[in-house]
KEKOL-138720 format. One record per residue (C-alpha): residue in one letter; x, y, z; residue number from 1. Coordinates in steps of 0.2 Angstrom, whole numbers, plus 5000, padded with zeros to 4 digits. Layout:
N
[r "a"; [X; Y; Z]; NUM]
...
This chain:
422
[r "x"; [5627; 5654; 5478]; 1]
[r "x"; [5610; 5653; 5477]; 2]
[r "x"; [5601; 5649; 5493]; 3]
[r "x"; [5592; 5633; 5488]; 4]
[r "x"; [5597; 5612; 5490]; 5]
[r "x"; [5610; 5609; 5479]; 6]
[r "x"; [5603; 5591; 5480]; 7]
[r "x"; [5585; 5593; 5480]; 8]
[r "x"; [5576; 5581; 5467]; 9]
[r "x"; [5558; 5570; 5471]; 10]
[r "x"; [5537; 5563; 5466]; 11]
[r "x"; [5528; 5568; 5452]; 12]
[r "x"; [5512; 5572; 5463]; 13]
[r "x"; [5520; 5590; 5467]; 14]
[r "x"; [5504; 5597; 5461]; 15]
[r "x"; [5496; 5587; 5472]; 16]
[r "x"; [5503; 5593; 5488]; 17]
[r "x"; [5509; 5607; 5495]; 18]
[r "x"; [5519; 5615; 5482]; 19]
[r "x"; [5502; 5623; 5473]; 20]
[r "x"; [5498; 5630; 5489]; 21]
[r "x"; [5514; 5638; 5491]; 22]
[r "x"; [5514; 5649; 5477]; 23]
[r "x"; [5494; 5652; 5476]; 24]
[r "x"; [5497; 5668; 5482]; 25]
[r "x"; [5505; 5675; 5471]; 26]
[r "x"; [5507; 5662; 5454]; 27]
[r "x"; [5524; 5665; 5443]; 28]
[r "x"; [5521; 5667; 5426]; 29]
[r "x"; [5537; 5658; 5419]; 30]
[r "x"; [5544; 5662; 5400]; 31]
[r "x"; [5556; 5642; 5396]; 32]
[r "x"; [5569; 5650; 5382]; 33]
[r "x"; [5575; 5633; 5374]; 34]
[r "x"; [5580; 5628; 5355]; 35]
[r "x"; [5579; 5610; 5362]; 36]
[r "x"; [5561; 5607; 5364]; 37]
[r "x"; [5550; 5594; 5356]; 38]
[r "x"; [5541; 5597; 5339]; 39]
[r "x"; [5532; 5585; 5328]; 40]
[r "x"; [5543; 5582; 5316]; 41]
[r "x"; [5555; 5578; 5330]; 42]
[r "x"; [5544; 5572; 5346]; 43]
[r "x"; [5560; 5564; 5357]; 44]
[r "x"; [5570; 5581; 5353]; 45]
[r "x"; [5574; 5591; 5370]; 46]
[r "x"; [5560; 5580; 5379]; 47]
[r "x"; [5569; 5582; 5396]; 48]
[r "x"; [5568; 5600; 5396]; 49]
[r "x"; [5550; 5597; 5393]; 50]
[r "x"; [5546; 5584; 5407]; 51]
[r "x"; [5555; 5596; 5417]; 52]
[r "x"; [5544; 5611; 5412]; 53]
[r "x"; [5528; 5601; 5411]; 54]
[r "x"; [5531; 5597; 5432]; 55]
[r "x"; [5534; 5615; 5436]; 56]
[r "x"; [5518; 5622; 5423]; 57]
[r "x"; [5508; 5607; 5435]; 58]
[r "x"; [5513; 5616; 5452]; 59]
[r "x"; [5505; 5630; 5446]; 60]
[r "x"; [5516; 5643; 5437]; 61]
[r "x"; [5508; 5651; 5423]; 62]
[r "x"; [5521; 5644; 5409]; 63]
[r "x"; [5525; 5650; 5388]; 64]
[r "x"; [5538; 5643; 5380]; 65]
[r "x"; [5549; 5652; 5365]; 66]
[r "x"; [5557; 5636; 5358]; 67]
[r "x"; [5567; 5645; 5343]; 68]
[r "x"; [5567; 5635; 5326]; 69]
[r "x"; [5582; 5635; 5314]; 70]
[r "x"; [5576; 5633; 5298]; 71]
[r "x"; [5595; 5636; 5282]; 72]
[r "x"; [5587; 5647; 5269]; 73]
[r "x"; [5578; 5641; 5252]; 74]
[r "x"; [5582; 5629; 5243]; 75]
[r "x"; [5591; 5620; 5258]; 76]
[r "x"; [5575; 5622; 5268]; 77]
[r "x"; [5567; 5610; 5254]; 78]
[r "x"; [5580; 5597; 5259]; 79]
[r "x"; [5573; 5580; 5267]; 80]
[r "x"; [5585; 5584; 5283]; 81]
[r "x"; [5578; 5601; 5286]; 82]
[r "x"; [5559; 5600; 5277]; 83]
[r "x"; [5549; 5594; 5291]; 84]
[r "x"; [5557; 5606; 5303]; 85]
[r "x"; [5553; 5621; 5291]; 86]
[r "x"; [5534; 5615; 5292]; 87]
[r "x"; [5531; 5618; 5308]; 88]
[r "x"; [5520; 5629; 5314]; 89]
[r "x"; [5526; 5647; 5323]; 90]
[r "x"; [5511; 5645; 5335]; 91]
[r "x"; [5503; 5630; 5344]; 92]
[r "x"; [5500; 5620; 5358]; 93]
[r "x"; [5510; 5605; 5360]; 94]
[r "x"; [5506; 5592; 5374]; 95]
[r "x"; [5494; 5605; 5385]; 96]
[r "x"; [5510; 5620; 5383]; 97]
[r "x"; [5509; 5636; 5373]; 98]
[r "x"; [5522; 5636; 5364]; 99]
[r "x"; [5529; 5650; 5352]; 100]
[r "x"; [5540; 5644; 5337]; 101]
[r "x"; [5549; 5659; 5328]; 102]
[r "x"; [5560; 5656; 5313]; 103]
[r "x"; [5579; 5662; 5314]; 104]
[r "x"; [5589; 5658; 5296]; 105]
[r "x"; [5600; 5644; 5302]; 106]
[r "x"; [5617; 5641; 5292]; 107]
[r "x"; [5624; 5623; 5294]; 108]
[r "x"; [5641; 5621; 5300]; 109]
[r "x"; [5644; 5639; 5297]; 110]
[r "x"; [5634; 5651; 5306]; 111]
[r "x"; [5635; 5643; 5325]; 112]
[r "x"; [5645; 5662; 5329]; 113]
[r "x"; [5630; 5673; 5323]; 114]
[r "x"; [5615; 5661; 5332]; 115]
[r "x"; [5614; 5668; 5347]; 116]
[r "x"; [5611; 5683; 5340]; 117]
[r "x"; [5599; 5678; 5327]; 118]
[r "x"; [5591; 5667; 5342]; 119]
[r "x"; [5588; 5684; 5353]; 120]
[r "x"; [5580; 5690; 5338]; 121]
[r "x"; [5568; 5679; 5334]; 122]
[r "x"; [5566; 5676; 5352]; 123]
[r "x"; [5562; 5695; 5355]; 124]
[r "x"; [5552; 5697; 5343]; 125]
[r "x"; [5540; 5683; 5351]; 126]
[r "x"; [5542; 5689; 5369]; 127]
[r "x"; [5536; 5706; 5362]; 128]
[r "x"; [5520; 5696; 5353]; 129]
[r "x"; [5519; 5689; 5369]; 130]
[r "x"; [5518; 5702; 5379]; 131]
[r "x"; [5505; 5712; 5369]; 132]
[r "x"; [5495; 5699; 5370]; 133]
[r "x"; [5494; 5701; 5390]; 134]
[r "x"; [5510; 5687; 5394]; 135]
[r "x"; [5522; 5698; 5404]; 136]
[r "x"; [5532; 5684; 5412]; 137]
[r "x"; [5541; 5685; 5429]; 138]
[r "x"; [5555; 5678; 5424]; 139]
[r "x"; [5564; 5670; 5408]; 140]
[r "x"; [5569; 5653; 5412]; 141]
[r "x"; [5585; 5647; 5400]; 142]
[r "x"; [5587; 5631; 5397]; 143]
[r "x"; [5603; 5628; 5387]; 144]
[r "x"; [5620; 5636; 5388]; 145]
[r "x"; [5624; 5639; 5371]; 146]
[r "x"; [5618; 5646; 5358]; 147]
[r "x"; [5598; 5648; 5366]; 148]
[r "x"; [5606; 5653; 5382]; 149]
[r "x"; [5616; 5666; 5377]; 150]
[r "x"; [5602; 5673; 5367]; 151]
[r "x"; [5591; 5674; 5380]; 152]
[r "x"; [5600; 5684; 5392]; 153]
[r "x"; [5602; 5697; 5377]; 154]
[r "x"; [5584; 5696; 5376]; 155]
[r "x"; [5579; 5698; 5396]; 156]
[r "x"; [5589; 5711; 5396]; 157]
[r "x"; [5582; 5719; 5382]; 158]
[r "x"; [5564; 5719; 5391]; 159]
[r "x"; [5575; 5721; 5411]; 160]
[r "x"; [5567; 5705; 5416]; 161]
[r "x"; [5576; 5691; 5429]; 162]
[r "x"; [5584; 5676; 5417]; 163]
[r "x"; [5592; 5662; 5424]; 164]
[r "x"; [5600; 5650; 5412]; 165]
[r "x"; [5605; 5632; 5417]; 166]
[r "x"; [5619; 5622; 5410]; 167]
[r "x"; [5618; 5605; 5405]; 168]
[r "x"; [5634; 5596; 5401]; 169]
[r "x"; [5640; 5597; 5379]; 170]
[r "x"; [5632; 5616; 5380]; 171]
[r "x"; [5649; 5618; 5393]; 172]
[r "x"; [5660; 5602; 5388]; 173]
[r "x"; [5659; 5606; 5368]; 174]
[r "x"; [5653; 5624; 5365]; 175]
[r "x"; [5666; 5629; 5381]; 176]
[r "x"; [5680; 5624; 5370]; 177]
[r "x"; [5676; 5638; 5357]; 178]
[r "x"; [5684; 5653; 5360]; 179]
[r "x"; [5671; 5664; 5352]; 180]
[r "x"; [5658; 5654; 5360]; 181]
[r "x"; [5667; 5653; 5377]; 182]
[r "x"; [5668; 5674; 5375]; 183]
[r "x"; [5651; 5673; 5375]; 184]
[r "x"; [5644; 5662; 5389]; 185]
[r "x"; [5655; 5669; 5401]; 186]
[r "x"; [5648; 5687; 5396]; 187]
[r "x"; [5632; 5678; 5399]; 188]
[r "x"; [5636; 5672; 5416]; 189]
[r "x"; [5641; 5689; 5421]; 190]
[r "x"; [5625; 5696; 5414]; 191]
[r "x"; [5614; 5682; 5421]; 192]
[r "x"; [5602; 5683; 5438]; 193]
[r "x"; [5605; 5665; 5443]; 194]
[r "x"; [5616; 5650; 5436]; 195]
[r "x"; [5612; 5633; 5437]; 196]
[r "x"; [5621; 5616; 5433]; 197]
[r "x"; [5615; 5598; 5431]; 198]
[r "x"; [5628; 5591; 5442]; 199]
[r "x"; [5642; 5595; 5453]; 200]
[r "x"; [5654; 5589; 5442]; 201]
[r "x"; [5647; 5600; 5427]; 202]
[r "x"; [5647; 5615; 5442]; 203]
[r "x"; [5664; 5613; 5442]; 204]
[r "x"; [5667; 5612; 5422]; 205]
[r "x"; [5660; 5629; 5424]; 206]
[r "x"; [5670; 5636; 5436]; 207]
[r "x"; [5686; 5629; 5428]; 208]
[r "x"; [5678; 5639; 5410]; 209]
[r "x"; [5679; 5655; 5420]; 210]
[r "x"; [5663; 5658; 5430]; 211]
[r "x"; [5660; 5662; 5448]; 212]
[r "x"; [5657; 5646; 5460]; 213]
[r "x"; [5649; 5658; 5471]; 214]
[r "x"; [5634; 5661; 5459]; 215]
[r "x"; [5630; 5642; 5452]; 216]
[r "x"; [5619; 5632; 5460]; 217]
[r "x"; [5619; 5613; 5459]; 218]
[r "x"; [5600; 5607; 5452]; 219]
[r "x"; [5598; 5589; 5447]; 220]
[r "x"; [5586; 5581; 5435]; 221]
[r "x"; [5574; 5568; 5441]; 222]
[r "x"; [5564; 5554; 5435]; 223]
[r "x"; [5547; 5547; 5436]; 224]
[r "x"; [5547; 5536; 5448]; 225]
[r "x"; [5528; 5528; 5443]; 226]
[r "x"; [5531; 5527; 5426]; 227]
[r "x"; [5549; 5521; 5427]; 228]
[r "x"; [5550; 5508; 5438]; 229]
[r "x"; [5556; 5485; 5441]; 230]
[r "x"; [5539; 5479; 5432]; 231]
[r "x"; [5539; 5462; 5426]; 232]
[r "x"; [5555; 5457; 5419]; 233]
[r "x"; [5549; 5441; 5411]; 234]
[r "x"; [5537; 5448; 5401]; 235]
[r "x"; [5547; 5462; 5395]; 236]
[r "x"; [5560; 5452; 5389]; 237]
[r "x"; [5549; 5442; 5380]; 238]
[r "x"; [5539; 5456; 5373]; 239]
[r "x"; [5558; 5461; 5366]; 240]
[r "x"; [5566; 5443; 5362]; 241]
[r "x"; [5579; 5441; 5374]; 242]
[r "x"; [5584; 5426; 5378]; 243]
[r "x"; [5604; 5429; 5383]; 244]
[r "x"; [5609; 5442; 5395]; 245]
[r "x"; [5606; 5459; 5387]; 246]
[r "x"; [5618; 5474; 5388]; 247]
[r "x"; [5605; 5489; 5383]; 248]
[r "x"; [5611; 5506; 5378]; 249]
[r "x"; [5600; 5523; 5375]; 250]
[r "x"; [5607; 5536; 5364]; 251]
[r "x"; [5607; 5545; 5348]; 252]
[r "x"; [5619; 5537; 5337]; 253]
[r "x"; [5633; 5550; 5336]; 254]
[r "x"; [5650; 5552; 5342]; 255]
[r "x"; [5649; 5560; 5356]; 256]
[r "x"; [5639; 5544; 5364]; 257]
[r "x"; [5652; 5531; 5357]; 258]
[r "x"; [5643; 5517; 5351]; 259]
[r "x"; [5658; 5511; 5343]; 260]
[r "x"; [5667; 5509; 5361]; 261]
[r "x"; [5655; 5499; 5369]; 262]
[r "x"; [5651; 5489; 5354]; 263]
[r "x"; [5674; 5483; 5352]; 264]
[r "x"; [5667; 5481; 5373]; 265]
[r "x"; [5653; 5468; 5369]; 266]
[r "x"; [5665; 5459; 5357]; 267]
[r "x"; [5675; 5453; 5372]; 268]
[r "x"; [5658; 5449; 5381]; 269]
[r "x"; [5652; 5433; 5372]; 270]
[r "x"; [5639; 5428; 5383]; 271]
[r "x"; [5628; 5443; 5381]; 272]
[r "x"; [5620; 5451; 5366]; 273]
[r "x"; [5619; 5472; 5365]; 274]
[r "x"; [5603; 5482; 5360]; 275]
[r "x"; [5603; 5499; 5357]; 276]
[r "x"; [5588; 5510; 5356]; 277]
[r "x"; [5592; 5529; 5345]; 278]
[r "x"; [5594; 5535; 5329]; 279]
[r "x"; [5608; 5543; 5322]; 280]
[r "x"; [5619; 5548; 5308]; 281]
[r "x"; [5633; 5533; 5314]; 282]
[r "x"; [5620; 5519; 5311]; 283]
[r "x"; [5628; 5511; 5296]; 284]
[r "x"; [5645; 5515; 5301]; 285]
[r "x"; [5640; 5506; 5317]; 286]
[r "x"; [5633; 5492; 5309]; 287]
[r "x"; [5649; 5489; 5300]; 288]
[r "x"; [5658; 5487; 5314]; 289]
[r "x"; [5649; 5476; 5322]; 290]
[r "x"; [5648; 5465; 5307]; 291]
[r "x"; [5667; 5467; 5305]; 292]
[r "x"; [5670; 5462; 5322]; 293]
[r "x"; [5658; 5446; 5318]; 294]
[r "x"; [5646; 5450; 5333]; 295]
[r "x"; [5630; 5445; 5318]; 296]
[r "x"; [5614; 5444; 5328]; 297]
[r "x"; [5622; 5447; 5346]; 298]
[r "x"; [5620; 5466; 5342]; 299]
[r "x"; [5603; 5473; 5339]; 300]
[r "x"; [5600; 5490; 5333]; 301]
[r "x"; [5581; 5497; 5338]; 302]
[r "x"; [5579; 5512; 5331]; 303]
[r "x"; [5571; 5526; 5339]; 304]
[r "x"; [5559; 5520; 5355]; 305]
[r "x"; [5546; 5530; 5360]; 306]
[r "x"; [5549; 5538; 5378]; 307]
[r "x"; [5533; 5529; 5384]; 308]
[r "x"; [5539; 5513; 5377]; 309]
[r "x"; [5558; 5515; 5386]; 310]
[r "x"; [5554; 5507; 5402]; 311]
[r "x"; [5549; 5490; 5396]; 312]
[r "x"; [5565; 5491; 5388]; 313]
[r "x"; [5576; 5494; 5403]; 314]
[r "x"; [5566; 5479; 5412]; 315]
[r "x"; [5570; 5467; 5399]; 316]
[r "x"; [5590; 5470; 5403]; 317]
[r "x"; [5603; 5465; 5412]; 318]
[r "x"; [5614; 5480; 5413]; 319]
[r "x"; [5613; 5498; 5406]; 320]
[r "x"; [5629; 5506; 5396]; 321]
[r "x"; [5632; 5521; 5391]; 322]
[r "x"; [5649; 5527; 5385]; 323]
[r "x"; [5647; 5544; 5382]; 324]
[r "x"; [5662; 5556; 5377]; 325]
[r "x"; [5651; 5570; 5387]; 326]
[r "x"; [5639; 5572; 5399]; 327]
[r "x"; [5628; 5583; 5411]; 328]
[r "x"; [5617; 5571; 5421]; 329]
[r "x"; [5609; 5559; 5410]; 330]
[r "x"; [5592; 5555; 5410]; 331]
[r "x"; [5593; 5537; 5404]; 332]
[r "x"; [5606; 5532; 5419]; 333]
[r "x"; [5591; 5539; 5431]; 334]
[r "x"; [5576; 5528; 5421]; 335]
[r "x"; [5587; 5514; 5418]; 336]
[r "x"; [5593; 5514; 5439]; 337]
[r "x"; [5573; 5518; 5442]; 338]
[r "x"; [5570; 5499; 5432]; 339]
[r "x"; [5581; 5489; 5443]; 340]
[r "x"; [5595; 5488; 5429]; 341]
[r "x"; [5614; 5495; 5434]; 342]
[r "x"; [5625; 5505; 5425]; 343]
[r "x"; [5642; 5502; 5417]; 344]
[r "x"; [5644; 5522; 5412]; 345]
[r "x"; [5661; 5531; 5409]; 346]
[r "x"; [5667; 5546; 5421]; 347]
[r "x"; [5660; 5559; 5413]; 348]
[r "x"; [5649; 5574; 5420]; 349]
[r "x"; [5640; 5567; 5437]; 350]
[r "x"; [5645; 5549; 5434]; 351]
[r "x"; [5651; 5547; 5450]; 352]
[r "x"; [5636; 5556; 5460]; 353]
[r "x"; [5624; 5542; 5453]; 354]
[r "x"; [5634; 5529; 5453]; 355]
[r "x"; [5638; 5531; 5470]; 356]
[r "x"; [5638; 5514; 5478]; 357]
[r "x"; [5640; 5498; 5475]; 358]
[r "x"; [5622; 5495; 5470]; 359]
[r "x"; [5620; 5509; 5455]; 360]
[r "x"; [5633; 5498; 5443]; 361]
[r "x"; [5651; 5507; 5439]; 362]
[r "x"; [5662; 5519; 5431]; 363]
[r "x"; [5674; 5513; 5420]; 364]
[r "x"; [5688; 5522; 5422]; 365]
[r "x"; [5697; 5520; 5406]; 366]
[r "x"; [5691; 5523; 5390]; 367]
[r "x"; [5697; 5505; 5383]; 368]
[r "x"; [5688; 5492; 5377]; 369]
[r "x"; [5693; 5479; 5388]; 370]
[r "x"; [5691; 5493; 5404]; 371]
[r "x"; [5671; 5492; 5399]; 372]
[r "x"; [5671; 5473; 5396]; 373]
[r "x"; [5680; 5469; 5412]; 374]
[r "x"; [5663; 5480; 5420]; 375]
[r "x"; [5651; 5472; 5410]; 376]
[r "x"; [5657; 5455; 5417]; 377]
[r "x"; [5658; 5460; 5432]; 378]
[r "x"; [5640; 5468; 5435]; 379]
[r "x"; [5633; 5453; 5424]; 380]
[r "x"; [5641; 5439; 5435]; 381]
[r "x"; [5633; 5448; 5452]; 382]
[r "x"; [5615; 5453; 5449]; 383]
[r "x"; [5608; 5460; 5463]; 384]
[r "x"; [5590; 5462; 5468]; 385]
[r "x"; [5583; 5475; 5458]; 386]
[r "x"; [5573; 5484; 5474]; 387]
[r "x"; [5591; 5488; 5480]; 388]
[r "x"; [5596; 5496; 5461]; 389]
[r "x"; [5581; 5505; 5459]; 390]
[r "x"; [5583; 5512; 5477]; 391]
[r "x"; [5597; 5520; 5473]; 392]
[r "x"; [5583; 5531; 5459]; 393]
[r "x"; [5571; 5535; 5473]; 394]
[r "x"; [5585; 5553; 5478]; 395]
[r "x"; [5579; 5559; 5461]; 396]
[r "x"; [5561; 5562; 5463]; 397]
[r "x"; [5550; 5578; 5455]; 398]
[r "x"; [5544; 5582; 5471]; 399]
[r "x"; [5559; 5590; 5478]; 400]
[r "x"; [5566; 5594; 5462]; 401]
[r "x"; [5551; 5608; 5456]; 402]
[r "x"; [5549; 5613; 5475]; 403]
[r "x"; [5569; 5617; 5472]; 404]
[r "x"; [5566; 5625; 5456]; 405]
[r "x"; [5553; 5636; 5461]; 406]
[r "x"; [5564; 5643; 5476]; 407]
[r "x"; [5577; 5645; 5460]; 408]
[r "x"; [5564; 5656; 5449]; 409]
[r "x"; [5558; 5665; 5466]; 410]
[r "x"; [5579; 5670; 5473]; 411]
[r "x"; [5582; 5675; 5451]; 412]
[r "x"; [5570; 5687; 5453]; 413]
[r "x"; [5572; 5693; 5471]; 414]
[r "x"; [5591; 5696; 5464]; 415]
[r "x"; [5585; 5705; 5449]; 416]
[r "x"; [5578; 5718; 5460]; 417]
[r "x"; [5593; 5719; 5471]; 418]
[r "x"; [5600; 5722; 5458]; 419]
[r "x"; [5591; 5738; 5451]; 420]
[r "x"; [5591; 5743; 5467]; 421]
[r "x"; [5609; 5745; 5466]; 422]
């Protein structure tokens, strides 16, 4: 295994401290290989792998990204779903990040076998652009399992440069289940430098899929801690409308977060109302059922909230649920733990290493309506302080996680040459 903190997360002033001087020596040069990567027509899209990125470019590591862009051919390009996307630019800078945007001909629900290929050539194609232009990176940091991660250990190893490529949680649970997707990743893993995981739990997700424990690394997410944190409650909730207890919940409106669960859950809470902030193509079906299950008002739908907006939102509640079918590590529990709100979350990915005490909320061990309900009673009937919740945030700070992901970026490389060495 990689010899860094399996459990190292902490501050956003990184940059500020010693980190910087660490590497001021000798700065890395960095190349992030990831399809999900925000873009104007979709500014929420992949914006934890660029918090994430964005800390480690402020410590002081030269950073490029390649963020790959799927675009079907013409006429379908033309279509409302994928027009925005086919407008974007190959070349710009996006929030203080150069950012590279090559095409690759993207064929819905058809071509998920032939991306990462058509990924790595796009992707080297950029990287070669790149490195004419005087970018020779240090290293190629992956930030997706499948398809993007696949592709861009076929590209690092096109140009012999280090990759490591970390694995965050439906990349494993969904794409693992695919065998010719599954061929693939493992292949990957045996090519890759370094292997990281979001979570224990995911860790051993990969390990059951086939890949070597020895070789993957455990490297949280973290949160803001300054940004996301108790404020005042009263005022949020008004800012909002609440005026009942309020069950909040954060995701995109598609099955693998299972609106549908918790919303059958809230029906059996009638002394609290639900809110939930994402967009999705389930929204009417969604809507439906609420109304079918005669929940009217008690169940709001928000839409899509802007990140900066999101902690107000996890003041103004009283508990946080997410019933998710799959996860890594998910940002929102960290945010929403950050607020003062607990959780009520199912056991999926690292559940169970956030919610780790009594403090954090629960984990609902059965899938069942009335399993999330009895939870939701019960965190709703015990408030507790919201200094003690958020306290149980403060492990999953930026400081330690960019100081841990440099020593990552510094052991992929060192192995790299070990292994050309032979």
């Amino acid at each position: 295994m990689l010899a860094v903190d399996a459990r190292a997360v902490c501050c956003h002033s990184c940059h500020k401290s010693g980190v910087t001087a660490r590497f001021r020596e000798a700065p890395l040069k960095v190349l992030v290989f990831s399809t999900l990567y925000p873009n104007a027509a979709q500014p929420n899209f992949g914006i934890f792998v660029e918090n994430a990125v964005r800390r480690v470019a402020d410590a002081g590591v030269e950073t490029r990204v390649i963020a790959p862009n799927g675009v079907p051919p013409w006429p379908l390009s033309r279509h409302p779903r994928y027009a925005a996307v086919a407008a974007l630019p190959r070349q710009e800078t996006w929030r203080g990040l150069a950012v590279e945007r090559p095409r690759f001909p993207l064929l819905p629900a058809l071509g998920w076998r032939l991306n990462p290929r058509l990924i790595a050539r796009a992707g080297a194609a950029a990287l070669r652009q790149l490195m004419d232009e005087g970018f020779v990176p240090d290293v190629i940091d992956a930030q997706f399992f499948y398809p993007c991660g696949v592709a861009a250990v076929a590209v690092a190893r096109q140009f012999d440069l280090p990759v490591t490529l970390k694995a965050r949680g439906s990349d494993i649970a969904f794409w693992g289940r695919r065998p010719a997707a599954r061929r693939a990743m493992l292949e990957a893993a045996r090519q890759v430098d370094s292997l990281t995981a979001v979570s224990a739990a995911l860790r051993a997700e990969m390990v059951a899929l086939g890949m070597a424990a020895q070789d993957i690394a455990v490297h949280y997410t973290a949160v803001d801690l300054e940004r996301f944190a108790a404020g005042d409650r009263a005022a949020a909730r008004a800012s909002h409308g609440f005026t009942r207890p309020t069950i909040l919940s954060v995701g995109s409106l598609t099955d693998v977060k299972d609106h549908a669960l918790l919303i059958r859950a809230v029906a059996l809470v009638p002394d609290a109302d639900l809110a939930i902030a994402g967009h999705g193509p389930l929204r009417a079906s969604l809507e439906q059922l609420a109304a079918s299950l005669g929940l009217g008002e008690r169940v709001r739908f928000l839409g899509n909230i802007a990140h900066d907006a999101l902690p107000a939102l996890y003041q103004a509640a009283d508990v946080f649920a997410l019933t998710s079918k799959r996860e890594g590590l998910a940002n929102v529990w960290l945010e929403s733990l950050a607020c003062g709100t607990p959780l009520v979350i199912t056991p999926v990915g690292g559940a169970r290493e956030v919610v780790d005490r009594p403090e954090a909320g629960r984990v609902v061990e059965e899938r069942t309506p009335e399993a999330v309900a009895a939870a939701l009673r019960a965190v709703l009937a015990a408030p507790l302080p919201r200094e003690a919740v958020r306290a149980c945030a403060e492990r999953f700070t930026w400081q330690r996680h960019v100081e841990t992901k440099l020593d990552i970026l510094r052991e992929t490389i060192a192995r790299h040459r070990r292994r050309a060495a032979g």
